[in-house]
Every structure is written in C-alpha cells, then in structure tokens.
C-alpha positions in Angstrom: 4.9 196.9 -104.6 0.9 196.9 -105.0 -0.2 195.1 -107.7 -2.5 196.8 -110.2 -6.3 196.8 -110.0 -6.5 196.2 -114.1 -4.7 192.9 -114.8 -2.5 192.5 -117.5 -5.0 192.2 -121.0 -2.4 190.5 -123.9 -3.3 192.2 -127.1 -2.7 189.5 -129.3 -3.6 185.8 -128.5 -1.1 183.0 -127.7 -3.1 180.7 -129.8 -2.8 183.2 -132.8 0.8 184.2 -132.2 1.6 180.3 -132.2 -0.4 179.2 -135.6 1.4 182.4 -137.2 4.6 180.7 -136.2 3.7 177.5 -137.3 2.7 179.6 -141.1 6.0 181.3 -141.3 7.6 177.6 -140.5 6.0 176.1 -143.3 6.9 178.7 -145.7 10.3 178.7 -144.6 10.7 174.8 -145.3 9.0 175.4 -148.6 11.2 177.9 -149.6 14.4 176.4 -148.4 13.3 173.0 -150.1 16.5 171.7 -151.4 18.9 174.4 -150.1 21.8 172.0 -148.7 23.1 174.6 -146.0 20.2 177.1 -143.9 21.1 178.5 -141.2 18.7 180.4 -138.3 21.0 183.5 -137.3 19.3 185.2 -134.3 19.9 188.5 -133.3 20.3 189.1 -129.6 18.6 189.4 -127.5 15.0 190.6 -128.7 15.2 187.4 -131.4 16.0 184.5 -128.6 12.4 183.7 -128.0 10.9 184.2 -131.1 13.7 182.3 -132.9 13.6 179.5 -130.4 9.4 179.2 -130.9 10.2 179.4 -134.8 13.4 176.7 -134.9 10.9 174.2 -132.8 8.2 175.0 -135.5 10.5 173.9 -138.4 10.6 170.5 -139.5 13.9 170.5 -141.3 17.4 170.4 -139.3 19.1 173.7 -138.7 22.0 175.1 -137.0 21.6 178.7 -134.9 24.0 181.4 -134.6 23.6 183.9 -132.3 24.7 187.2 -133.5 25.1 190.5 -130.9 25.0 193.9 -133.0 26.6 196.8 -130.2 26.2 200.3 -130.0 29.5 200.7 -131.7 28.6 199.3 -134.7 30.3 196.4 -133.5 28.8 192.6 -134.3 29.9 190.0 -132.6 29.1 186.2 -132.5 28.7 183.2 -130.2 32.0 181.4 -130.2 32.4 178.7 -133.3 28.8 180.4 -134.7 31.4 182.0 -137.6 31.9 178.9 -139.3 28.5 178.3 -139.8 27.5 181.6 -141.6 30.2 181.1 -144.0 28.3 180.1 -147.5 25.2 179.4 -145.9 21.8 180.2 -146.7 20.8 182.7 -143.8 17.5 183.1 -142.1 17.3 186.3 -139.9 15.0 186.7 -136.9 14.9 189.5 -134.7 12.0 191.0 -133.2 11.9 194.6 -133.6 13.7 196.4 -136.5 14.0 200.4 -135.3 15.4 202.4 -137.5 17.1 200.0 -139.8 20.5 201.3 -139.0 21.0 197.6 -137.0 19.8 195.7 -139.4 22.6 198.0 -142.3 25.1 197.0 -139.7 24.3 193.3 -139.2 23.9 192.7 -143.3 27.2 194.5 -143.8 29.1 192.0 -141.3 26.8 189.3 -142.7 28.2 189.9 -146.1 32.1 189.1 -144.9 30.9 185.5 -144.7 29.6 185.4 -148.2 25.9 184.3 -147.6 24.3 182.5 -150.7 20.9 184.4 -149.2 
C-alpha cells in the first residue's frame, strides 16, 4: 500500500478536544455534587475512548459499566456491570447517536434497573 501524498490534517485539535473534556468533567462533578451513587455507563464500542479520556478527567470516584446495544435490539452488559446500574445515578457516553433508535433501546433496558437519573 502507497501512502498518500496529503498527510492526514485532524480537523479538530487534541489540545481543544482535551480542555473540552476536562469542561464536561467539571460540570459533571458539579452536577453530581452530593449524589451518593454515579455511575459512568459506556456504550460499546464508539464510547470506550472517549469515556476512558472523560473517567480520567473526573475527580470524584466512579465505577464503569460497559453496556453492548446489538442489532436485535438486544443490550447486553459486562459480567457483574448489572449490579451497578441498579439505583444509581447514570452518566451515559457514547460517541455518535445515529438515528436515536439505539439510544430508545439502551434507555428502555436502562430503565429495568431503576436509575435515579
């Protein structure tokens, strides 16, 4: 394979990408002041590297499920990660949101564990 005579050009900064990070972080913590039980639920795979920039970002301990939405309509979950959506206060992150017919899915499963937000 020949590499290309136009290198790669990013079209947004790291730098910016990063302090935007570190903004979302902050408002997260300030809105989650006091909550006893957040939770970071990723969804696969898009949110893995975005959620694991955000998580270091945060200054406030906080478990992460991973959660898997399929073609099906089927959701699934790291093993144990159940236990820890039950009654929690839940922080999504995902990096695209298509059509919104994922996301209907994943809030409809979410909802059997009885999320406090």
């Amino acid at each position: 394979m020949t590499a290309s005579p136009f290198p790669p050009v990013p079209l947004i900064d790291r730098k910016l990408i990063q302090e935007r990070i570190q903004e979302m972080a902050r408002q997260i913590e300030s809105d989650l002041a006091g909550t006893p039980k957040p939770v970071l639920v990723i969804i696969m795979k898009g949110g893995m590297l975005f959620g694991a920039d955000l998580l270091r970002a945060l200054h406030i301990p906080m478990p992460v499920a991973m959660i898997y939405p399929r073609w099906g309509g089927e959701v699934l979950a790291a093993p144990g990660d159940d236990a820890l959506l039950t009654g929690a206060d839940l922080i999504l992150v995902d990096v695209v949101m298509d059509d919104g017919e994922s996301l209907m899915r994943v809030l409809k499963w979410l909802n059997n564990f009885q999320p406090t937000s």
